[in-house]
N, C-alpha and C positions, 0 to 999 in steps of 0.2 A: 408480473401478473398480480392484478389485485386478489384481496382477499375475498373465498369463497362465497356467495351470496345465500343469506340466510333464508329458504321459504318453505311454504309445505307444497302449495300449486303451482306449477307454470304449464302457461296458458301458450299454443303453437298455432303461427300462422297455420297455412296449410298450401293455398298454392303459392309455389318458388320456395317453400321451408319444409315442408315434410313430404309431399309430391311434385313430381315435372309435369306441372300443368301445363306445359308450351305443348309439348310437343301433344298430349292427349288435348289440348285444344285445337290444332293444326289437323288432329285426325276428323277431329265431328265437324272441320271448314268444310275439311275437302270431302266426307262424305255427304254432307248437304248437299255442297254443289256439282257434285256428280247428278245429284237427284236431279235439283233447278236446272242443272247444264242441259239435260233429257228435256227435260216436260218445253222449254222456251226455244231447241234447237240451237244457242249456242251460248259462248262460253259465258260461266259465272266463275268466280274466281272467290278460292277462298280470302285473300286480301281485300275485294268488297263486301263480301259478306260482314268481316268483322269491322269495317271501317262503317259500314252502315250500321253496326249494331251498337255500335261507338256513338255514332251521332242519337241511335232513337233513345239508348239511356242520357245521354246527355238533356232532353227532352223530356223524358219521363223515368226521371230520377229514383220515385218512388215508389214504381213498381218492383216488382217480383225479379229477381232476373230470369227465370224461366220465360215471364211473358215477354220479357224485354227481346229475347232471345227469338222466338217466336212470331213478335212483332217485325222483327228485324228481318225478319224471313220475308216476311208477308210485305213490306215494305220493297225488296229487290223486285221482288214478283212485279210489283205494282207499279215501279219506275219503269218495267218494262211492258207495261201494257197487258198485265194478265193477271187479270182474279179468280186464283185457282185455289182454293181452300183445302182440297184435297190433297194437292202438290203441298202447300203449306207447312201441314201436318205430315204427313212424311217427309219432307227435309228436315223437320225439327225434331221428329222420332228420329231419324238416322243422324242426325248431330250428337243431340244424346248417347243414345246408344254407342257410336264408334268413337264420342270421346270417354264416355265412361269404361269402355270396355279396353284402355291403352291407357288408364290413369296406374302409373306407378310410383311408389315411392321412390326417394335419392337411395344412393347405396347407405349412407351415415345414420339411416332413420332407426330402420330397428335393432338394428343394435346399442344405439343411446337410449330410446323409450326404453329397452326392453333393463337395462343398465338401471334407468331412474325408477321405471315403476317398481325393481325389486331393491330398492332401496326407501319405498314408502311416500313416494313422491307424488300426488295429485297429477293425473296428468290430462289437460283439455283442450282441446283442439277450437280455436276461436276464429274465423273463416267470414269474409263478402260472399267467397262461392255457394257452388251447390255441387260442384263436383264431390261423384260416389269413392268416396273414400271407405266404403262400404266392400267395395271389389280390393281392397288392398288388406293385408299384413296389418297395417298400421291401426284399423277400428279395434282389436284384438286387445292393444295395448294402450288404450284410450281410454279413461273414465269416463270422459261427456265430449260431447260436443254443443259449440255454441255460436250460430250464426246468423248473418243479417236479417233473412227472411224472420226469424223466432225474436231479432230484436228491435224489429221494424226501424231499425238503421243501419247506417254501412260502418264500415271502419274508413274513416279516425273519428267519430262522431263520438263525443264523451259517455254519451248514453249508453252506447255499443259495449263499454269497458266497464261501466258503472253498474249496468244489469249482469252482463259476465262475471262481476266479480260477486251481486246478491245471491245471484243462483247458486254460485260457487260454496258459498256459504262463507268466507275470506275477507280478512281486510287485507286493502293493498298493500302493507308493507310486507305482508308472507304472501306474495304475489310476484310471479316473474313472466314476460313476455318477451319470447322469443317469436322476431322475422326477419325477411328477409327486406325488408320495406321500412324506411326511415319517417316516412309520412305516415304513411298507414298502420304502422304497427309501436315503433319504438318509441318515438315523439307524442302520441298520444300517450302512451302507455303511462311515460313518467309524467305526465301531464294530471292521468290519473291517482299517482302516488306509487302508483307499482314499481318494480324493477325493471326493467328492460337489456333485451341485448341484440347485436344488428348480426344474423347470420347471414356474412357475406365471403361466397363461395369463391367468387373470381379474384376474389383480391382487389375490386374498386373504389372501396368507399373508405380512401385510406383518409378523406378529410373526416369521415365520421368520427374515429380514433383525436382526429384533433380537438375537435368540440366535445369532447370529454363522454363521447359514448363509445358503451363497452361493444368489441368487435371479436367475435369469434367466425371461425373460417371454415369450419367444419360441426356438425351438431357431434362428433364423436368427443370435442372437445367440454360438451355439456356437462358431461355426469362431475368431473375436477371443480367446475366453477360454482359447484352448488352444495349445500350443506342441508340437512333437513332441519327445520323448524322445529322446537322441542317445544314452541307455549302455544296457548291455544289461539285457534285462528278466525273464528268467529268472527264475522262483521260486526 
């Protein structure tokens, strides 16, 4: 094991690294298209829904992802021959709603936060989503949160990292980034100057480890690898 990583902030994907977004997004598929499956008489399938909303962000990149999400709705509708604005909006209330309400953190989560923030540790949550991390444990133990819609970018966009880290008030070198995402989250990160490290759960990303980035398998293993900063951290 290398030696401990010296910082005052680290900054936490959020879905696939401090929440199971799969499965709390698999709940607001299939509650939408329970909706859409009623109003059109037959079936919608949560696999088109997200395969559609795949294509309209792809499309309209720069939007919100609520509207994207939204849009996407309104889109199925549409390929099927029905402009129902009504239906619309309630499938995209009951997506929300039944994925937010099934968003849970891993088992590894609060017990690490809870570990680093009583050791003086910055702790921010730096997220593309908009899932309510709000219904979980984990805002509790959160300093800030900072995300695409507040930075009118997505992650890996440099900007994304370079605004998180002014708000932050930090230069990157007393800056660490933890996810679960090698594009999205770790690669940029050190791009930015920050620290970074790939939390991967399954055990797959054994070539990451080869290309000289650091690999932890569990967040329980966080609190060991990190040391607090003693100078100031001021951008």
């Amino acid at each position: 094991m290398s030696d401990p990583i010296t910082v005052s902030h680290i900054f936490f994907d959020v879905d696939g690294t401090l929440v199971d977004f799969q499965s709390s997004l698999r709940a607001g598929l299939e509650a939408a298209a329970e909706v859409m499956s009623a109003r059109l008489g037959r079936p919608v399938t949560a696999e088109v829904l997200q395969d559609t909303r795949n294509r309209v962000y792809r499309s309209h990149s720069g939007r919100r992802l609520d509207v994207v999400r939204q849009d996407s709705i309104r889109q199925v509708f549409r390929e099927r021959g029905v402009d129902d604005e009504p239906a619309v909006l309630e499938a995209t209330r009951r997506f929300f709603e039944a994925r937010d309400e099934t968003v849970t953190p891993f088992d590894d989560v609060v017990p690490a936060l809870t570990a680093l923030r009583a050791r003086g540790f910055t702790l921010i949550a730096a997220t593309n989503g908009n899932a309510a991390i709000v219904r979980t444990p984990v805002l509790t133990l959160l300093h800030d949160t900072w995300s695409a819609d507040e930075a009118g970018v997505s992650k890996p966009h440099p900007r994304f990292f370079e605004a998180a880290l002014a708000r932050a008030c930090v230069s990157p070198a007393h800056a660490l980034m933890v996810g679960d995402r090698l594009d999205n989250d770790v690669e940029p990160a050190l791009l930015a100057g920050m620290h970074a490290l790939l939390l991967d759960r399954d055990g797959g990303a054994t070539h990451a480890a080869d290309g000289g980035i650091e690999v932890i398998r569990s967040l329980s293993e966080l609190p060991e690898r990190v040391r607090p900063a003693r100078t100031p951290t001021g951008a």
